[in-house]
C-alpha distance (Angstrom), angle and dihedral (degrees) to the residues before:
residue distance angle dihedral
X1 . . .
X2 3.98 . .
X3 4.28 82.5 .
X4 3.69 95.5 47.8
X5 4.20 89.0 51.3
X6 3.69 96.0 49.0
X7 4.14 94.6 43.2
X8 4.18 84.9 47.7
X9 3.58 84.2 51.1
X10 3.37 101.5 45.7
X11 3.93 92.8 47.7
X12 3.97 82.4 51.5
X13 3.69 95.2 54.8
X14 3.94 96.1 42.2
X15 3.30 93.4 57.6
X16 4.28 105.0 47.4
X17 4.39 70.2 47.1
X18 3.40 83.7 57.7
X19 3.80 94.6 49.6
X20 3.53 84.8 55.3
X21 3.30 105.3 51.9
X22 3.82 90.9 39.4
X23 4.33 85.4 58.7
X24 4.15 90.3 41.0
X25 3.95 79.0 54.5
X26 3.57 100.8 51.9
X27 4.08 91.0 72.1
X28 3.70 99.5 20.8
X29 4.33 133.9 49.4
X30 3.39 108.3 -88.0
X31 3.78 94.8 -140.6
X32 3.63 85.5 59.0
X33 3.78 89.8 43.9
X34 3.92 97.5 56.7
X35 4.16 95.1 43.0
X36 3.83 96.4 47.1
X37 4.21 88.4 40.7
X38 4.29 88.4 59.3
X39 4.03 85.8 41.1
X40 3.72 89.6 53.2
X41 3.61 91.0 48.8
X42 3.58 111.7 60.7
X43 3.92 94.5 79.8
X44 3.62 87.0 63.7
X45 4.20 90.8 45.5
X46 3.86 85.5 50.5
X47 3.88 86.6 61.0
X48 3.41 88.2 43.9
X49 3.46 104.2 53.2
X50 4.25 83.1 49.9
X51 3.95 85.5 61.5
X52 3.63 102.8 40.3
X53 3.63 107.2 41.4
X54 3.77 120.8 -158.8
X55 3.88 144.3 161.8
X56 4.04 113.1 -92.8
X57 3.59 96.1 -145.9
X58 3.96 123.2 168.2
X59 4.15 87.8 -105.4
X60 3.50 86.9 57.3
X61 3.51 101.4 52.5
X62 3.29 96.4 36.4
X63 3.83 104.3 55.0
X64 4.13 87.5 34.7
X65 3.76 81.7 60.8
X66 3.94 97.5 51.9
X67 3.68 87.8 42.3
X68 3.87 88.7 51.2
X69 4.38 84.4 52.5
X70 3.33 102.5 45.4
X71 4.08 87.9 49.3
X72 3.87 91.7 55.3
X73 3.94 92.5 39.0
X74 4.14 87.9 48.3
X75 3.74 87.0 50.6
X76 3.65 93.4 46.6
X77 3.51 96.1 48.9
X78 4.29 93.1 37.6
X79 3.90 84.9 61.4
X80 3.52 98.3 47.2
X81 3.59 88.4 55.7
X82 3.41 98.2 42.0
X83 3.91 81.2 55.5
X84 3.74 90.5 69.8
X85 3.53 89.9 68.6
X86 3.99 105.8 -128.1
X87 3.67 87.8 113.3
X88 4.09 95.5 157.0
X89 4.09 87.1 61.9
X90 4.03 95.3 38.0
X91 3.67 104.5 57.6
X92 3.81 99.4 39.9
X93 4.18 87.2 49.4
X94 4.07 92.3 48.3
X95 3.82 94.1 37.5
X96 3.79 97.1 49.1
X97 4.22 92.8 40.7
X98 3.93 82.8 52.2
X99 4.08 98.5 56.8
X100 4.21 84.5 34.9
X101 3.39 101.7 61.2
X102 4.14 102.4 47.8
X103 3.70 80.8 49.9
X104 3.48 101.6 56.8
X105 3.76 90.7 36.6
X106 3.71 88.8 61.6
X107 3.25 101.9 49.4
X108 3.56 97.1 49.2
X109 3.54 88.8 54.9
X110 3.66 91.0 63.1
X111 4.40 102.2 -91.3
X112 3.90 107.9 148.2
X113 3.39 111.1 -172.1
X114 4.16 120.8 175.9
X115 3.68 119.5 -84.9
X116 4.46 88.7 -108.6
X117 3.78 83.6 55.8
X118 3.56 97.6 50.7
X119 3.64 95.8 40.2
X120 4.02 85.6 49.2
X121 4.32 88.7 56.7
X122 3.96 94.0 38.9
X123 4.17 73.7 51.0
X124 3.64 89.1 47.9
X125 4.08 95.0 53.5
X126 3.46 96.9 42.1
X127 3.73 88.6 61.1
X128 3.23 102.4 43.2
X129 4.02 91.1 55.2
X130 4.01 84.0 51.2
X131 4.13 98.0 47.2
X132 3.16 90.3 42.4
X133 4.06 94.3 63.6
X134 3.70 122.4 112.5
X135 3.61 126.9 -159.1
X136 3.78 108.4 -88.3
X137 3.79 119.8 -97.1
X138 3.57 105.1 -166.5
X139 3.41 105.3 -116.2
X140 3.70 125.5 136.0
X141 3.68 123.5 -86.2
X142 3.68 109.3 -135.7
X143 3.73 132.2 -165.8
X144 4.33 78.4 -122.0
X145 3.92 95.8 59.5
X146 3.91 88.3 46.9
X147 3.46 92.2 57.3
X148 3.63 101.6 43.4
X149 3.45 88.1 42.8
X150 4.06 87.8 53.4
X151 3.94 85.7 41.3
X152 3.89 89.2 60.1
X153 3.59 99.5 46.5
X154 4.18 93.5 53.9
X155 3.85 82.6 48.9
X156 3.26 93.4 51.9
X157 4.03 97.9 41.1
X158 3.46 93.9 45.0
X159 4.16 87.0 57.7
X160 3.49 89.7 59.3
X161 3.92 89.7 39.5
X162 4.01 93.6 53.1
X163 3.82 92.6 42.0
X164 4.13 80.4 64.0
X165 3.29 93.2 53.3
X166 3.82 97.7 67.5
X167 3.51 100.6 89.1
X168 3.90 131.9 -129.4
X169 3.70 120.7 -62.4
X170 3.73 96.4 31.8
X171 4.27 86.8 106.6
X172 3.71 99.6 -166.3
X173 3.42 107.0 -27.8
X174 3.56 100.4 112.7
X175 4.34 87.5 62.7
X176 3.95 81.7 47.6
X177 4.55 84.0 59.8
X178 4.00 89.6 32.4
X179 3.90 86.2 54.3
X180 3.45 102.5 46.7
X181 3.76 98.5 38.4
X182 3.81 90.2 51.8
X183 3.52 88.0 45.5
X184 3.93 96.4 53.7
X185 4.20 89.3 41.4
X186 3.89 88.1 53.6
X187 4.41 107.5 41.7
X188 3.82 81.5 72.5
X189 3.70 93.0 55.5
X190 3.62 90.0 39.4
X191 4.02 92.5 59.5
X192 3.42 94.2 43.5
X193 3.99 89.3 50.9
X194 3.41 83.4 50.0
X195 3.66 107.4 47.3
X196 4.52 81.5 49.0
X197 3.76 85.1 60.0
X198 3.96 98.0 -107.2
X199 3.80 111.2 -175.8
X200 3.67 109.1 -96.5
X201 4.00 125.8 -136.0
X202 4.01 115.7 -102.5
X203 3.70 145.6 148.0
X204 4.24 104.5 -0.1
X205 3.92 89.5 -3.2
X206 3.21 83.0 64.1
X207 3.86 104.2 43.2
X208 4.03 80.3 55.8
X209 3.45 98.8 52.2
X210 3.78 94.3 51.5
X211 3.46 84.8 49.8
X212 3.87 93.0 51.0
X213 3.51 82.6 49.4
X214 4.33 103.5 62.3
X215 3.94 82.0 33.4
X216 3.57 97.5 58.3
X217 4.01 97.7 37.6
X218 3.70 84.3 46.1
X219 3.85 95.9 54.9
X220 3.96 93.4 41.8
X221 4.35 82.1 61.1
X222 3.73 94.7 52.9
X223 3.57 96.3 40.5
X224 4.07 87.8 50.9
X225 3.61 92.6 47.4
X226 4.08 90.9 44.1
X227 3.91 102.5 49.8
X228 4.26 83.0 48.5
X229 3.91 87.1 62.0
X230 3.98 97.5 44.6
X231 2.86 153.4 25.5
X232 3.96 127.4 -69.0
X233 3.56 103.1 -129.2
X234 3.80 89.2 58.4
X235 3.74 107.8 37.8
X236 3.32 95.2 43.9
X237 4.26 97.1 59.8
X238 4.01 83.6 41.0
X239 3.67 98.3 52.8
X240 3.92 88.0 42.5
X241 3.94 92.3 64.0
X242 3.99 85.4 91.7
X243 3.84 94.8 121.8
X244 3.86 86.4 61.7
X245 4.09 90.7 73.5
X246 4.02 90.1 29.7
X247 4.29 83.4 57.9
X248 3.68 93.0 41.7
X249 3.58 97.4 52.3
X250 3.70 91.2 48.8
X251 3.15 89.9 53.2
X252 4.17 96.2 50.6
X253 3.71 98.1 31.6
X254 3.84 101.6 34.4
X255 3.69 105.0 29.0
X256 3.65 94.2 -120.5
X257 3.63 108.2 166.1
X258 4.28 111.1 -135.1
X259 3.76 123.2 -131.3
X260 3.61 127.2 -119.7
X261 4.30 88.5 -106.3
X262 4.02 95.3 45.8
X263 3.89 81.0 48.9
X264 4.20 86.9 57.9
X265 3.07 83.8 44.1
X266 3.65 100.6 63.5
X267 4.17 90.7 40.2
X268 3.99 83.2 57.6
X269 3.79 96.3 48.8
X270 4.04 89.8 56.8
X271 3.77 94.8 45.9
X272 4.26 83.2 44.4
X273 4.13 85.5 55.0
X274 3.95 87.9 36.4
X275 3.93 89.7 62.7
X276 3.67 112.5 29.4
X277 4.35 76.1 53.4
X278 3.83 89.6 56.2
């Protein structure tokens, strides 16, 4: 139960992160947004690491740091499709690949969670496909946006999927190699943003982004200390119910109005809590 709180929490925080970072965005590049977010954040994981105390080992560098990769190469790649315009296609496709693939990875692996608990995460991914539709936009759908949109979601499931990987008693030290590696991927992508005249973050945008920052960091912790408590196949489809608070603050904050499927969506993500709780 202990694993199930922390991933819901986790999913919870992402996504107001999310919100944040979407708002830093809105005034600022987003590339730039993302890199200098993780760079603001590792004062906070320093305090962390003081708090939750945990054994640096190679494995848990090393599989932090391809976690921290395939985040920054997801986002990359998420934006790019986003770019395209077909938005209401794009994020259901990467979402739902990103809860699928720790799932199947964990049961192939041998996890064998009860029948309410796997009905509770497919639950879990069939909302998050349906919150996280926009209204449509017109655009074409192209064989191209499918695939980076598929690309995206297997960067980001594997993230969660290597962040399990790291064994128990490594406290947070695999966010500490996730951090830094995504860090060290993205100042060269920052620069050249930079030297092309990207938009940089100030006044509110940046407010938000420090925000997005101690949100993010925050959420990486809980999902760490979650997936080490459960199993994979569960957590993972919890945690990734982050564009349930991301819709719901748009909707409060921003006056978005929700559609009829995102509104589904949200039903399924209780019942998904309801039974993986059970």
């Amino acid at each position: 139960m202990t694993g199930i709180i922390l991933a819901a929490l986790s999913g919870l925080v992402w996504g107001v992160g999310d919100f944040a970072g979407g708002k830093a965005s809105q005034r600022a590049d987003s590339l730039l947004v993302v890199v200098l977010s993780k760079a603001a954040s590792l004062p906070l994981l320093g305090l962390y690491l003081l708090l939750i105390p945990g054994a640096a080992t190679t494995g848990a560098l090393g599989w932090g740091a391809a976690a921290g990769l395939l985040g920054v190469l997801g986002m990359v790649v998420f934006y790019r499709a986003l770019a395209g315009g077909a938005m209401a296609i794009v994020a259901p496709v990467s979402a739902v690949t990103t809860a699928l693939l720790p799932v199947a990875f964990g049961l192939a692996t041998g996890e064998r969670p009860g029948a309410l608990a796997l009905t509770g995460a497919a639950c879990a991914i069939a909302a998050i496909g349906l919150v996280s539709a926009a209204g449509g936009s017109g655009a074409p759908v192209t064989g191209r946006l499918i695939g980076l949109a598929l690309l995206s979601g297997v960067a980001f499931g594997l993230f969660f999927t290597c962040l399990s990987r790291t064994g128990d008693g490594a406290g947070l030290w695999p966010i500490a190699g996730a951090q830094v590696a995504a860090v060290a991927l993205g100042t060269p992508l920052l620069i050249r943003r930079l030297r092309a005249g990207a938009p940089r973050p100030a006044g509110a945008s940046r407010s938000w982004l420090l925000a997005a920052a101690v949100l993010d960091m925050s959420a990486n912790a809980l999902y760490v200390l979650a997936v080490t408590r459960g199993d994979l196949s569960i957590i993972a489809p919890i945690s990734a119910l982050y564009p349930v608070s991301t819709v719901l603050l748009a909707m409060v904050v921003d006056r978005e109005r929700m559609r009829p499927a995102q509104l589904a969506g949200l039903g399924l993500a209780a019942t998904a809590l309801i039974l993986v709780a059970s």
